[in-house]
C-alpha positions in Angstrom: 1.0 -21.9 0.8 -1.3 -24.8 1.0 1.0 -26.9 -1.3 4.1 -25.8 0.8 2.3 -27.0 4.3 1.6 -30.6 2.8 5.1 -30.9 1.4 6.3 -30.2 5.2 3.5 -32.1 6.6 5.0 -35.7 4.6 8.6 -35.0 5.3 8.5 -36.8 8.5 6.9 -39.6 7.5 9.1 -40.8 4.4 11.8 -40.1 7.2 10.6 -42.5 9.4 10.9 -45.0 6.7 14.1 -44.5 5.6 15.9 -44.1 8.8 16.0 -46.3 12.4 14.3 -45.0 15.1 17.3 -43.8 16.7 20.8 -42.6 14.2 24.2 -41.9 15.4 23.6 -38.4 15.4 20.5 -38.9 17.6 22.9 -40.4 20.3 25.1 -37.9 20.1 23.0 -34.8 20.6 21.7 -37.0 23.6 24.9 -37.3 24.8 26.0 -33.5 24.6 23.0 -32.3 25.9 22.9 -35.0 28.7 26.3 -34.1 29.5 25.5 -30.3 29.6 22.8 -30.3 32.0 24.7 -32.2 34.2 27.6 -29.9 34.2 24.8 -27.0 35.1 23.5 -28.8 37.9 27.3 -29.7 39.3 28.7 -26.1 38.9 25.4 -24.1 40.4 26.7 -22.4 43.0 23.2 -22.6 45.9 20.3 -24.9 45.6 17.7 -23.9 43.5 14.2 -25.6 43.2 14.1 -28.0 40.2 11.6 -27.4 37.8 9.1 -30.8 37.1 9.0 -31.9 33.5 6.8 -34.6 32.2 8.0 -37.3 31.1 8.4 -37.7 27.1 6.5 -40.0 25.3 8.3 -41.7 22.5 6.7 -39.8 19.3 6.9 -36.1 20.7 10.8 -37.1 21.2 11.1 -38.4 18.4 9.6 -35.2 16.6 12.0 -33.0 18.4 15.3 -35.1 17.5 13.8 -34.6 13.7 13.6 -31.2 14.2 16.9 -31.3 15.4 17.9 -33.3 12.6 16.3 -31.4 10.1 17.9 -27.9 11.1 21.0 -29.2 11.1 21.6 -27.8 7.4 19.7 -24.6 8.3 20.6 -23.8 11.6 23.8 -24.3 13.1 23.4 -24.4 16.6 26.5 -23.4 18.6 26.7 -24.2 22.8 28.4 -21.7 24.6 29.2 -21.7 28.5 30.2 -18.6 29.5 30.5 -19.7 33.8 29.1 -21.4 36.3 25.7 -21.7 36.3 25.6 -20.1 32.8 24.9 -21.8 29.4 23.2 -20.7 26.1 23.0 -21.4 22.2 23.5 -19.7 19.8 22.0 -20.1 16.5 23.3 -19.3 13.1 20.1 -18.7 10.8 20.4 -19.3 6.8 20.3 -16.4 4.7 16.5 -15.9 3.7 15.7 -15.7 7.5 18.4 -13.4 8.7 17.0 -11.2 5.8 13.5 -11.3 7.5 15.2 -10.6 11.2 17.4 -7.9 9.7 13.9 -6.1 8.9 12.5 -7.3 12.2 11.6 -3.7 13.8 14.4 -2.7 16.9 13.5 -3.0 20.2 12.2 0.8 20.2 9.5 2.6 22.0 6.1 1.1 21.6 4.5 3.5 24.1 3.6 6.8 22.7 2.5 8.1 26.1 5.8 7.4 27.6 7.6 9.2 24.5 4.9 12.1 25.2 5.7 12.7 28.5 9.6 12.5 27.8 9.5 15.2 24.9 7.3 17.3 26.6 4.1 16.3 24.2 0.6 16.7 24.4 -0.5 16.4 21.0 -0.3 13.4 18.5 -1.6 12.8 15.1 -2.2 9.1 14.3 -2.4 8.3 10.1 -3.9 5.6 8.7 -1.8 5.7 5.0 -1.7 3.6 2.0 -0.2 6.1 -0.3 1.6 8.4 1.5 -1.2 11.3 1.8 -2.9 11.0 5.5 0.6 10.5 6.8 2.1 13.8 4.6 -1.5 16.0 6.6 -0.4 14.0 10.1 3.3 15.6 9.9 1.9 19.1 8.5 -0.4 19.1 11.5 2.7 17.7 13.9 4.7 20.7 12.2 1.5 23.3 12.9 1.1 22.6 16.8 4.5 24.3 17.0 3.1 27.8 15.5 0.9 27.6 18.0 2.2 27.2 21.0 1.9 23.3 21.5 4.5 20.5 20.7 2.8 17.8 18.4 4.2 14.3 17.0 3.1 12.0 14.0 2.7 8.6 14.6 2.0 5.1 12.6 0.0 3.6 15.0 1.2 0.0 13.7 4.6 0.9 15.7 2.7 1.9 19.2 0.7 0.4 21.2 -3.0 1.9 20.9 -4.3 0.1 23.9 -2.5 3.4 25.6 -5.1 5.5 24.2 -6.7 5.5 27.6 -3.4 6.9 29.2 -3.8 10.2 27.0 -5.7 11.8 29.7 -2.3 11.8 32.3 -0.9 14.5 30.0 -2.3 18.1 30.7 -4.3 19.6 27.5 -3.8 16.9 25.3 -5.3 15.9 22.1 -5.3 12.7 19.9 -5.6 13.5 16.0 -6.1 10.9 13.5 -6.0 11.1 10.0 -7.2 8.1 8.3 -7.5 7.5 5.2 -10.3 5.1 3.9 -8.5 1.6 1.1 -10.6 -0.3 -1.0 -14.3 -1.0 -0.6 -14.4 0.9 3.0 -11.1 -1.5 4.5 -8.7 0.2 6.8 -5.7 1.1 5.4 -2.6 -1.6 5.7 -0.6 0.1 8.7 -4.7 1.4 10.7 -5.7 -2.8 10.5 -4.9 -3.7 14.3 -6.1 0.0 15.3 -9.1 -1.1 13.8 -9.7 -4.2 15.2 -9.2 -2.8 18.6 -11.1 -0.4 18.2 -14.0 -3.3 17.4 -13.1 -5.3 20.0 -11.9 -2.8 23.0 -14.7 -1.9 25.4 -12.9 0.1 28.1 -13.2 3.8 28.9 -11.9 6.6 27.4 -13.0 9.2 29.2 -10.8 12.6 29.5 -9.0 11.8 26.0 -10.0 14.3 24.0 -9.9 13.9 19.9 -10.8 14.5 16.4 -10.4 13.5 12.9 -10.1 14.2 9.3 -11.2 11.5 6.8 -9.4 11.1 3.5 -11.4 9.1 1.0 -13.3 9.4 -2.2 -16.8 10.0 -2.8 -17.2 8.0 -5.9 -16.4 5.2 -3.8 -19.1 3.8 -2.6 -17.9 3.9 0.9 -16.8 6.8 0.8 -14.5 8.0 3.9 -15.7 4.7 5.9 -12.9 4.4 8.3 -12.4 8.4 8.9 -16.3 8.4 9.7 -15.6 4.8 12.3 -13.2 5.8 14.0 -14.9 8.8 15.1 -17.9 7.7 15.7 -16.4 4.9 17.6 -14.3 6.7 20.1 -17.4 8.8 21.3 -18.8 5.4 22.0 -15.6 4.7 24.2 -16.4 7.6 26.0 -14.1 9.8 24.4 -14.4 13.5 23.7 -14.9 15.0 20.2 -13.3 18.7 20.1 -13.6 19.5 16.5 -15.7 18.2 14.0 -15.1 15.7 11.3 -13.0 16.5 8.4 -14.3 14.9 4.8 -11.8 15.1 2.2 -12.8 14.3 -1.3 -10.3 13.3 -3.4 -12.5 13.1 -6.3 -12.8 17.0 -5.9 -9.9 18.4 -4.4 -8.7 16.7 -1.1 -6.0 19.5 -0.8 -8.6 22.2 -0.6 -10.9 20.4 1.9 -7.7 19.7 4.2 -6.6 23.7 4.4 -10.3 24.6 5.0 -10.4 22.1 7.9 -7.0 23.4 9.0 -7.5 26.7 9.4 -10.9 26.0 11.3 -9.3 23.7 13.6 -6.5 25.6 14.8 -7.9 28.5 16.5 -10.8 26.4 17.9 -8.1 24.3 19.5 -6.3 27.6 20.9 -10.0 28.5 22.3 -10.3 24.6 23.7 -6.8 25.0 25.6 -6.6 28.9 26.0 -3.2 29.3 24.4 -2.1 32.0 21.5 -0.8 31.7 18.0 2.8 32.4 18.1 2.5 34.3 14.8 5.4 32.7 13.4 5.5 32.3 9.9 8.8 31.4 9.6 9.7 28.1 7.9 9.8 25.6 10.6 12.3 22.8 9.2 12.3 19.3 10.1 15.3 17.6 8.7 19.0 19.3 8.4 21.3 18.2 5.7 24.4 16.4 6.0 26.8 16.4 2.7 29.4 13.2 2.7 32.4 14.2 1.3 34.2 10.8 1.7 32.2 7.9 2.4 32.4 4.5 1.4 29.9 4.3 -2.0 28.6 0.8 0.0 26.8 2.7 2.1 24.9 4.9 -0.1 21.4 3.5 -0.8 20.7 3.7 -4.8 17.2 3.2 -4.8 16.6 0.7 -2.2 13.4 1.1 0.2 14.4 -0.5 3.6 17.6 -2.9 4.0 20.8 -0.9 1.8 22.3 -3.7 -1.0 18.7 -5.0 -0.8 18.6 -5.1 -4.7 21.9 -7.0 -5.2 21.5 -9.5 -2.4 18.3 -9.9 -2.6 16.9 -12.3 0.5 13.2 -13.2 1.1 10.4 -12.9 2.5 9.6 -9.6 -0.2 7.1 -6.8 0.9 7.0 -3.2 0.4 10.3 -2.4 2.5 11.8 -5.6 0.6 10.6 -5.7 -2.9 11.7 -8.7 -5.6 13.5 -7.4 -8.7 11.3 -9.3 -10.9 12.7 -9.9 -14.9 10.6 -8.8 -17.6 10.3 -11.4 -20.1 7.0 -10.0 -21.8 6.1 -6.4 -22.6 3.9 -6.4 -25.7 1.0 -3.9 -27.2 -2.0 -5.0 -26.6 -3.9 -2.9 -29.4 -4.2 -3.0 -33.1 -4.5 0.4 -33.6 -5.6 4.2 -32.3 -3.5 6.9 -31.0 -3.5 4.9 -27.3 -0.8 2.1 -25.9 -2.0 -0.4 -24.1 0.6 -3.2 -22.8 1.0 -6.5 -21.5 3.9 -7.1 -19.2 5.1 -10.5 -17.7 7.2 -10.8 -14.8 9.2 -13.7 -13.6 8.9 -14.2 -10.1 11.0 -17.7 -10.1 12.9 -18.8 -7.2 11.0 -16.1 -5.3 8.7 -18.1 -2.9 6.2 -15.1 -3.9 3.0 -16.7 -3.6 -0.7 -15.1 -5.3 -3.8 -15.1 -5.5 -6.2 -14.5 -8.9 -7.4 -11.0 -7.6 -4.8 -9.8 -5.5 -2.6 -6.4 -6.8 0.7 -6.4 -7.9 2.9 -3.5 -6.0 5.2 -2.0 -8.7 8.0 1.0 -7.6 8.6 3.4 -10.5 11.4 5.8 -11.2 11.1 9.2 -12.4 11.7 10.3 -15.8 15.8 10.8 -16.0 14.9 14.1 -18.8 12.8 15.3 -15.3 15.4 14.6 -12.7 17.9 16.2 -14.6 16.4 19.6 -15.9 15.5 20.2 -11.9 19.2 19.5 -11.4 20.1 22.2 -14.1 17.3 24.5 -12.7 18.8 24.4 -9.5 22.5 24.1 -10.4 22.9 21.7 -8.6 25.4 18.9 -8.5 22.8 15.8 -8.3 25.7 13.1 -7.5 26.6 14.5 -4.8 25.9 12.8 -1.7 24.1 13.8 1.3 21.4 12.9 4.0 18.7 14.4 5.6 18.6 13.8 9.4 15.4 14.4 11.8 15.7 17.3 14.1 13.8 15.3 16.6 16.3 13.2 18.1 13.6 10.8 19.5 11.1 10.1 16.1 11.1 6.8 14.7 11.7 8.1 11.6 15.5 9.2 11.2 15.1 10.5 7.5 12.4 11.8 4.6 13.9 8.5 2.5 16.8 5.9 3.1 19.5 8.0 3.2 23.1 8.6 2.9 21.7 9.0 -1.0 22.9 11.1 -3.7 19.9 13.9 -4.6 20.1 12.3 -8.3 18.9 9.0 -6.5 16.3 10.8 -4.1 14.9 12.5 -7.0 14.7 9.5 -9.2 13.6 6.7 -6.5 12.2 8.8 -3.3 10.0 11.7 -4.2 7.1 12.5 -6.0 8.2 15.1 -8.2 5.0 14.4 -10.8 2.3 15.2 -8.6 1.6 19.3 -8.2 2.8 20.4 -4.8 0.5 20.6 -2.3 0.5 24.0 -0.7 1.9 24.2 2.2 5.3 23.5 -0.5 4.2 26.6 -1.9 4.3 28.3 1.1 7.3 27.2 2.6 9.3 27.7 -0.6 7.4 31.3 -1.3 10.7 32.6 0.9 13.1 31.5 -1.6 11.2 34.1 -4.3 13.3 36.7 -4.8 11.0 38.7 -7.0 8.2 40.1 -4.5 5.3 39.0 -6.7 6.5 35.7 -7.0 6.5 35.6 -3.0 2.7 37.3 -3.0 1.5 34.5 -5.5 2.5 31.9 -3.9 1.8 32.5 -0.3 -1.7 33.7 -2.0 -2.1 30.2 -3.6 -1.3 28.8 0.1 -3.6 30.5 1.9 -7.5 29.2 2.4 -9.0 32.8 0.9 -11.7 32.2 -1.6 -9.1 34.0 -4.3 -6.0 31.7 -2.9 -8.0 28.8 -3.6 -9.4 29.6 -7.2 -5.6 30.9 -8.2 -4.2 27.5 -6.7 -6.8 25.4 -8.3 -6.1 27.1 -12.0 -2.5 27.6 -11.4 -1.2 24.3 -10.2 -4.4 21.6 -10.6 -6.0 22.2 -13.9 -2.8 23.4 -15.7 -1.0 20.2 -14.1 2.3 22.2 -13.1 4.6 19.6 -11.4 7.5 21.5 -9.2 10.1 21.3 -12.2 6.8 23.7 -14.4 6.7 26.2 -11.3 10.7 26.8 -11.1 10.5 27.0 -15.0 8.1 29.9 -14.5 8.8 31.3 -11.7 12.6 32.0 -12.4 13.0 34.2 -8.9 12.6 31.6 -7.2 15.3 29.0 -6.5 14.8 26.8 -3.5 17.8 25.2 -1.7 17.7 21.1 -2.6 17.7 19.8 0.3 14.8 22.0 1.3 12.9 20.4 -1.8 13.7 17.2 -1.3 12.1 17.5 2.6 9.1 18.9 1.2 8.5 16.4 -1.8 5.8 13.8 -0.9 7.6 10.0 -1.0 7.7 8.4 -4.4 4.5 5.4 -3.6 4.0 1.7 -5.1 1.9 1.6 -8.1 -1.2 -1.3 -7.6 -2.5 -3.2 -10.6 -4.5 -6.0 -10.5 -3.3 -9.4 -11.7 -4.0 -10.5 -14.8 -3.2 -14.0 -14.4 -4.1 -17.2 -12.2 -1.2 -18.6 -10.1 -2.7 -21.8 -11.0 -1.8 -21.5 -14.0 1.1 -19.1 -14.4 2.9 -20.3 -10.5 6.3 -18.4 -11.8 4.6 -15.4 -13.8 2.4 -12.5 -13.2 0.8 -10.3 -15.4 0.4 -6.8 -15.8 -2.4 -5.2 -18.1 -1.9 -1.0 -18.2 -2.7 1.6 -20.8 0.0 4.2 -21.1 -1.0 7.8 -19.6 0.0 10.8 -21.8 -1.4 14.0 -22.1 -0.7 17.8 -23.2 -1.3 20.3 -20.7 -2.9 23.6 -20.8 0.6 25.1 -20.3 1.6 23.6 -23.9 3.6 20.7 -21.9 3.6 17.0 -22.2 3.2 15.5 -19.5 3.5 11.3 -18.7 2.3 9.1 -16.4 5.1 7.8 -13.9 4.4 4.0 -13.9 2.8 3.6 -16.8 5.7 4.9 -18.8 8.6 3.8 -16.6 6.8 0.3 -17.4 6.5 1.0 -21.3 10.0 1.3 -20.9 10.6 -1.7 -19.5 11.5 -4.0 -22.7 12.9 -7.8 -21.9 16.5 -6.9 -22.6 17.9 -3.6 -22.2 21.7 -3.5 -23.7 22.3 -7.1 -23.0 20.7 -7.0 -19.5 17.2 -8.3 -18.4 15.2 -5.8 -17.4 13.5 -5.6 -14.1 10.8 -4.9 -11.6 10.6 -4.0 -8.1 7.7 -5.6 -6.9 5.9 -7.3 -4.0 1.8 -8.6 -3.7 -1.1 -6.8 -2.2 -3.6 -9.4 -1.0 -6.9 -8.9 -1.9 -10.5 -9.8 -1.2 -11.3 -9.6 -4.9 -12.3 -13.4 -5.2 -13.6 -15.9 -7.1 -16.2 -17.9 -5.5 -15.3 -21.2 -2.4 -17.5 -23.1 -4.8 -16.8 -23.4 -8.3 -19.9 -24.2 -9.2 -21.0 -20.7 -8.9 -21.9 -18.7 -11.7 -19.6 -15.2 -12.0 -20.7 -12.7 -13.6 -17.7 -10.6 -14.8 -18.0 -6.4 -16.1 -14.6 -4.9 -16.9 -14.1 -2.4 -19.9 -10.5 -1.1 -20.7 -7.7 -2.6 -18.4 -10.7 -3.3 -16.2 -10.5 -6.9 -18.0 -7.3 -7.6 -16.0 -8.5 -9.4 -13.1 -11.0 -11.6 -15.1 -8.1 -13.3 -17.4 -7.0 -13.9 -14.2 -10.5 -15.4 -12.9 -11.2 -16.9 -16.8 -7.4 -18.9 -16.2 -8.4 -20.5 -12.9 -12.2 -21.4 -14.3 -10.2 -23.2 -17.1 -7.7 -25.1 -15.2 -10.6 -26.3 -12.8 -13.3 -27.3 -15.6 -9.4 -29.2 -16.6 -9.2 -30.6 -13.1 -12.8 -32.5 -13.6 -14.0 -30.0 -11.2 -18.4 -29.0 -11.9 -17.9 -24.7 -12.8 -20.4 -23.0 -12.7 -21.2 -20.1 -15.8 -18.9 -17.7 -16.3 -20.0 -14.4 -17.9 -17.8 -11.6 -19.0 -19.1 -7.9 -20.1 -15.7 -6.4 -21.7 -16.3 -3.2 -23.3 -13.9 -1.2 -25.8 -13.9 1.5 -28.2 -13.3 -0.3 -31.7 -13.1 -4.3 -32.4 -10.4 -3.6 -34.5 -8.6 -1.4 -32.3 -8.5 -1.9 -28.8 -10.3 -5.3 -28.4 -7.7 -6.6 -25.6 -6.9 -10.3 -25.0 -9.6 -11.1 -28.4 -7.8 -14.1 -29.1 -7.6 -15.6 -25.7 -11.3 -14.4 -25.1 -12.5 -16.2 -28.1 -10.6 -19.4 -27.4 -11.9 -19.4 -24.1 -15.0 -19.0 -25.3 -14.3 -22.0 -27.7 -13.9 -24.2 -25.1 -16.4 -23.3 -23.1 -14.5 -21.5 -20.2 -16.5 -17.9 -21.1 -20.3 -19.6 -21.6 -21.4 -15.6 -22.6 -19.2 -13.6 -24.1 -20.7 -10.0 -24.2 -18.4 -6.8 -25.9 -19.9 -3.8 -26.2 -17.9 -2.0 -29.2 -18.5 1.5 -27.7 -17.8 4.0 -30.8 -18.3 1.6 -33.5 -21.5 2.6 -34.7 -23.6 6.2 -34.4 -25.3 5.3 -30.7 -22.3 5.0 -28.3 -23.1 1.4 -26.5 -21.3 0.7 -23.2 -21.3 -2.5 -20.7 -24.3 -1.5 -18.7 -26.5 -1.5 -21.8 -25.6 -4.8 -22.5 -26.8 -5.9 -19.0 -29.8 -4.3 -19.8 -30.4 -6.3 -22.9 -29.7 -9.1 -21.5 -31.9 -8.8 -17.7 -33.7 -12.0 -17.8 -31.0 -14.3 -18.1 -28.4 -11.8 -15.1 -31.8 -11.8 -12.7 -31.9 -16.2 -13.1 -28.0 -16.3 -12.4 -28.5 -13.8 -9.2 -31.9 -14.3 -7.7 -31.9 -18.4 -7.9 -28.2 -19.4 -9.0 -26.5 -17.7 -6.2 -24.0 -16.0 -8.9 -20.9 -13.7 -7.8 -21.0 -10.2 -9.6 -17.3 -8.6 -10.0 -17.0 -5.4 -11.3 -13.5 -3.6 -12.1 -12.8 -0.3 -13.9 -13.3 3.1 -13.3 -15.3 4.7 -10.1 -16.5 7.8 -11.2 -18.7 6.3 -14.1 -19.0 2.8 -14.6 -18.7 1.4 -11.7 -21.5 3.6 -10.8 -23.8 3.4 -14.2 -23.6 -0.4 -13.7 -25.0 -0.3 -10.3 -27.9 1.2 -11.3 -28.5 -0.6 -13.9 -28.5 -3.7 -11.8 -31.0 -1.5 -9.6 -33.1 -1.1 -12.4 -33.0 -4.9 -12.8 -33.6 -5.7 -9.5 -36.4 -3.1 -9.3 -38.2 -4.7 -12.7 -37.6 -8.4 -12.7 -37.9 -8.5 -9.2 -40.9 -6.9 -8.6 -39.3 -4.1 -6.0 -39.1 -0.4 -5.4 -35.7 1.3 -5.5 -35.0 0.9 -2.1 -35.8 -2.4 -2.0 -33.8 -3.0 -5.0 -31.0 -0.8 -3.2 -31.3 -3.1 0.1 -31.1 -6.3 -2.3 -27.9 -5.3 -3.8 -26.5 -4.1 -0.8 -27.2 -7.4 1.0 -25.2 -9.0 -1.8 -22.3 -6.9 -1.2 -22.5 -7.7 2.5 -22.2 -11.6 1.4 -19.5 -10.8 -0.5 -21.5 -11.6 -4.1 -21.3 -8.1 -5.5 -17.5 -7.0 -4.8 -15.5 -4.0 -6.7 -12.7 -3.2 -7.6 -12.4 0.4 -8.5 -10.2 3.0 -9.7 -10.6 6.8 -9.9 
C-alpha cells in the first residue's frame, strides 16, 4: 500500500508539468457546470436562501479539475435534469469498484431492538465466529428459546448496531446471549472487533439488560477463552445484569460436551428467571424449507461461489472471504526426502490481483470435499445430487436468507458448503434420530445427544475417538436415512483453511507460499480418513488436463511481525511446518541486509525428525546461512540418535548467548508450531532461563516474559 500511495501522491505533479494550467477540457467542464447552476437558480420555483461558499484559491481548484480530469477514464459522469429545480449525476463506476459496491451490505436493519420488537423478540444470541462454531451454538440456542416458550434470534453483531445494547431493557423479560469465541493470542474474533472496541471505550449504563455468556476457546492457548471471560466481566462493569454463569468451552478437550452441559443448565434456570414452562416439544423444529428448481436458468445457480454468483469467472477486486482470488498454482513440490509423511510446498500466483501482504500474515484457502465422499452420501441417500434446489429461511425477517448461497445443486452444497468431515455435533444426532427407522437406532442416538453421563461417554467413543464423519454413521446405521435437504440444514458451513506465509512480499510481490504436511490417518473403525485441505491442496498440481490449477484465496492480516527496527535481533523456534513464517521473516532480513540496511541477528531453532528425511527448506536454510542472513542456525534432529532432542533443548544448551540477545539486545522471540506441546515446553524453558541467568524466582521469571509479550517481543503463533 505504501508504494501505491506515493505513486498517487507524484501523479499530480508530473501533470503539472506536462500540461497548462488550464486545458480545453478544463474550460469546458467550467462552462457546463457554470451553465447548470445557472439554469437551477433561473427555473427555482420560490426564493430560497443561498448558501455562502468561500472563495477558491487557485491550487484547491486546480486539484479538483485534476480530479475531474483524472476520472474521466474511470468514472463517467452523466448530468441528468429531471425538472425545475432538480438536477443530479450520475456516475458510472469501472469494474473493480462496482464489484466492491455490489458486496456493499443493503440498506437493511441495523437495529436489533427495532427487529425485536417487530417479531415479537426478547431473546438474542450475539456470536463472535471465526470458524463457524460460536455462530453454529448462537442459532442452536436461537432454535432452543422456542421449546421453551420464548422467541430467540442470532445475530452477527458486525451487521447491528451494539450501541442499542442499552435499549434491551424496553422489551419485557429479555435476555442478551453472546457467544464468543476467543482468535489468536486472546484477539476478538474478525466479525466481535468493533463490539469490542465499544465495549472498551463505552461508558454508559446498562442497567435492566440482563445477560450471559459462553466462551469458546482453547486452554492450551495461553489466553485461553480471553474475549468470552471480557465481555462478561465487562458488561457487569456497565451495570449490566449476569443471569447465568459463564460457559468455558475447551476445545482442546471436548467443546461439544462443555456446550450441552452448559445448555441444559441454562435453560431451566432461565425458565426459573422469567417464570415460564418448557413446552416439552421435542419435535424437530426446522429452520429452512426446501425449494427444488425444475427449470431455471443454470446462470443463476452458484457452483461454489461464497458471496457475489459468477464471482469465480468474472472475477473483480478488492478479494476477501465473501470474494476470494482464484489464485494459479505454479508450484506444488514435496518437501521431504523420505518417511512415510508428505510434506508440500505450494506457490500461488496472485498477479494482477492488487493482493497486498505482509511476512506473517495467513493465507485463507477454501477447500472442497473429497468427490469419492460427496458421492457415496449421494448413493447412501439415493439421491439425485444435480439436482437443483434452495434452502429458504423460515423467518421472513433474518438477514440470513439461506444455510449457503443458494439456488445450488446438493452435489455443489456438499462439495463447496458443508462440512461433511468433521463428526456431527449432537444436536445433528438428535434431530436426525427421527429418521431411524429401527427403534435402537433412534434410542442410540437420542442417547448420544443427551447430557447423561452414559450419553456422553457413548458419544465421545462413538463419534470422537472412532472419527465417524456423517457419511460412517449412515454406513452403520442403515435404518436411518435422513431427507437431504434436512442434512444439508444441519451440516456446519464448509470454513477457510489459515496457513501462515511462507514467503516475504518483498521478495516474492506476485507469489505466496504455502508450507503443509498432508493429514492421513486410519481410524479405529478400519477407515481412512484425510484431511480436507491438506489433501484437496496435494491435489492441486500446476496443470490439471491442460488447465492451470487454482486457488480460492484471500489474506488474513496478522500481528505476527518482524521487528520496526531491523536492527533487532529475532530469535526464531519453529519445528515441522512451524518453519513457515520464518522463510518468510529469513526472505525480508535478506533483501534488507541487500538494501544496505544495519540487521540485526537472526536466529532460527528448526527442529525435525531425520536430517535426511524431513529437513524442510535445508538448502535455502544453509545458503542463508552462507550469506549470513541466519547468523545461528540451530536443528535439532529429533529421532536421529537414542535420546530424542527437541528445540527447547537446544535453547537450553545454548542460554547464555538467548539471555544477552533478550535481556540487553532488545531481541524479538517468535514462536510457531503446535500449542499443546511446544509452544508450551519452550516457554518454560525460557522460564528456566530467565529464572537462572537472571537471577529470579519463577514468578519473577513468569512476570519477565509476560512483560515481553505485552511489548509485543515474545509473540505466537499457534496451532492445536
Amino acid at each position: 500500500m505504501a508504494n501505491v500511495e506515493a505513486e498517487q501522491s507524484t501523479q499530480p505533479e508530473a501533470m503539472e508539468d506536462e500540461e497548462p494550467f488550464f486545458s480545453n477540457l478544463d474550460l469546458f467542464l467550467f462552462t457546463l457546470i457554470a451553465g447548470l447552476v445557472i439554469y437551477w437558480f433561473m427555473s427555482r420555483k420560490k426564493a430560497e436562501p443561498i448558501p455562502e461558499f468561500k472563495k477558491l484559491d487557485q491550487p484547491l481548484l486546480h486539484q479538483l479539475l485534476l480530479l475531474l480530469r483524472l476520472t474521466v477514464g474511470g468514472l463517467a459522469c452523466g448530468l441528468v435534469v429531471t425538472g425545475p429545480g432538480a438536477m443530479g449525476c450520475v456516475f458510472s463506476m469501472p469494474e473493480e469498484r462496482r464489484a466492491a459496491a455490489e458486496r456493499a451490505p443493503s440498506t437493511r436493519e441495523t437495529s436489533f431492538i427495532e427487529k425485536m420488537k417487530k417479531t415479537g423478540r426478547n431473546i438474542v444470541v450475539f456470536y463472535g465466529s471465526q470458524t463457524g462454531t460460536a455462530e453454529e451454538f448462537a442459532n442452536r440456542l436461537s432454535k432452543d428459546a422456542q421449546r421453551y416458550g420464548m422467541k430467540g434470534m442470532a445475530a452477527d453483531p458486525e451487521e447491528y448496531d451494539m450501541s442499542e445494547l442499552s435499549r434491551l431493557a424496553e422489551i419485557e423479560n429479555s435476555l442478551a446471549i453472546f457467544c464468543m469465541a476467543t482468535y489468536g493470542e486472546g484477539d476478538p474474533t474478525d466479525n466481535a472487533q468493533d463490539f469490542y472496541d465499544w465495549l472498551q471505550e463505552h461508558s454508559g449504563d446498562l442497567d435492566g439488560v440482563n445477560y450471559t455468556v459462553f466462551a469458546l476457546g482453547n486452554k492450551t492457548y495461553e489466553h485461553y477463552n480471553a474475549m468470552g471471560v471480557y465481555v462478561d466481566k465487562r458488561l457487569e462493569e456497565l451495570g449490566a445484569k449476569r443471569v447465568f454463569d459463564l460457559g468455558m468451552g475447551d476445545d482442546d478437550g471436548n467443546l461439544e460436551e462443555d456446550f450441552v452441559t452448559w445448555r441444559e443448565q441454562f435453560w431451566p434456570a432461565m425458565c426459573e428467571h422469567f417464570g415460564v414452562e418448557a413446552s416439552g416439544e421435542d419435535s424437530s423444529i426446522r429452520q429452512y424449507e426446501l425449494k427444488e428448481h425444475m427449470d431455471i436458468n443454470m446462470n443463476k445457480v452458484y457452483t461454489g461461489e461464497m458471496g457475489r454468483l459468477n464471482s469465480f469467472e468474472m472475477q473483480k477486486p478488492p478479494y476477501d472471504s465473501k470474494n476470494p482470488f482464484l489464485a494459479p498454482v505454479t508450484v506444488n513440490r514435496k518437501l521431504n526426502k523420505g518417511g512415510d509423511r508428505h510434506l508440500m510446498h505450494l506457490e500461488l500466483d496472485i498477479t494482477g490481483s492488487k493482493i497486498r501482504y505482509e511476512s506473517g500474515d495467513h493465507v485463507a484457502v477454501y477447500p472442497t470435499n473429497d468427490t469419492t465422499l460427496v458421492n457415496k452420501l449421494g448413493q447412501v441417500l439415493g439421491v439425485d445430487l444435480d439436482t437443483v434446489f434452495s434452502l429458504n429461511n423460515l423467518d421472513e425477517e433474518s438477514n440470513k436468507k439461506h444455510p449457503f448461497p443458494c439456488p445450488t445443486t446438493y452435489r455443489t452444497a456438499l462439495t463447496h458448503y458443508l462440512d461433511i468431515m468433521h463428526p456431527p455435533r449432537t444436536n445433528v444426532l438428535y434431530e436426525l434420530a427421527q429418521y431411524a427407522t429401527d427403534p435402537k437406532d433412534q434410542e442410540m442416538m437420542r442417547k448420544m445427544a443427551s447430557s447423561s453421563p452414559e450419553g456422553k461417554a457413548l458419544y465421545q467413543s462413538f463419534v470422537l475417538e472412532d472419527s465417524r464423519n456423517i457419511l460412517a454413521i449412515l454406513e452403520d446405521m442403515p435404518s436411518l436415512r435422513p431427507p437431504i435437504d434436512h442434512l444439508c440444514e444441519l451440516m456446519p458451513r464448509l470454513q477457510a483453511r489459515y496457513y501462515s506465509i511462507a514467503s516475504s512480499s518483498k521478495v516474492h510481490p506476485n507469489s505466496i507460499h504455502i508450507c503443509a504436511v498432508l493429514v492421513e490417518y486410519t481410524t479405529k473403525t478400519g477407515r481412512l480418513t484425510k484431511g480436507v485441505a491438506t489433501n484437496w491442496l496435494k491435489n492441486k498440481v500446476v496443470e490439471d488436463n491442460g488447465h492451470k490449477s487454482r486457488v480460492p484465496m484471500y489474506i488474513r492480516k496478522s500481528q505476527f511481525r518482524l521487528p520496526f527496527k531491523a536492527s533487532n535481533p529475532v530469535i526464531m523456534i519453529g519445528p515441522g511446518t512451524g518453519i513457515a513464517p520464518f522463510m518468510g521473516f529469513i526472505q525480508e532480513r535478506g533483501w534488507l541486509k541487500e538494501q544496505g540496511k544495519e540487521v540485526g541477528e537472526t536466529v532460527l531453532y528448526f527442529g525435525c525428525r531425520h536430517k535426511n528425511e524431513d529437513y524442510l527448506y535445508q538448502e535455502e536454510l544453509e545458503e542463508a546461512e552462507k550469506k549470513a542472513v541466519i547468523t545461528t542456525l540451530n536443528v535439532a534432529f529429533s529421532r536421529d540418535q537414542e535420546q530424542k532432542v527437541y528445540v527447547q533443548h537446544l535453547l537450553k544448551t545454548n542460554k547464555e548467548a538467548l539471555w544477552r540477545l533478550i535481556n540487553t539486545e532488545n531481541a524479538h522471540i517468535y514462536i510457531c508450531g503446535d500449542a499443546r506441546n511446544m509452544a508450551r515446553d519452550v516457554q518454560t524453558s525460557f522460564y528456566e532461563i530467565v529464572e537462572e541467568l537472571g537471577g529470579m524466582t519463577r514468578t519473577q521469571a513468569t512476570d519477565y516474559i509476560k512483560k515481553l509479550m505485552t511489548k509485543g517481543r515474545y509473540s505466537q503463533d499457534v496451532w492445536s
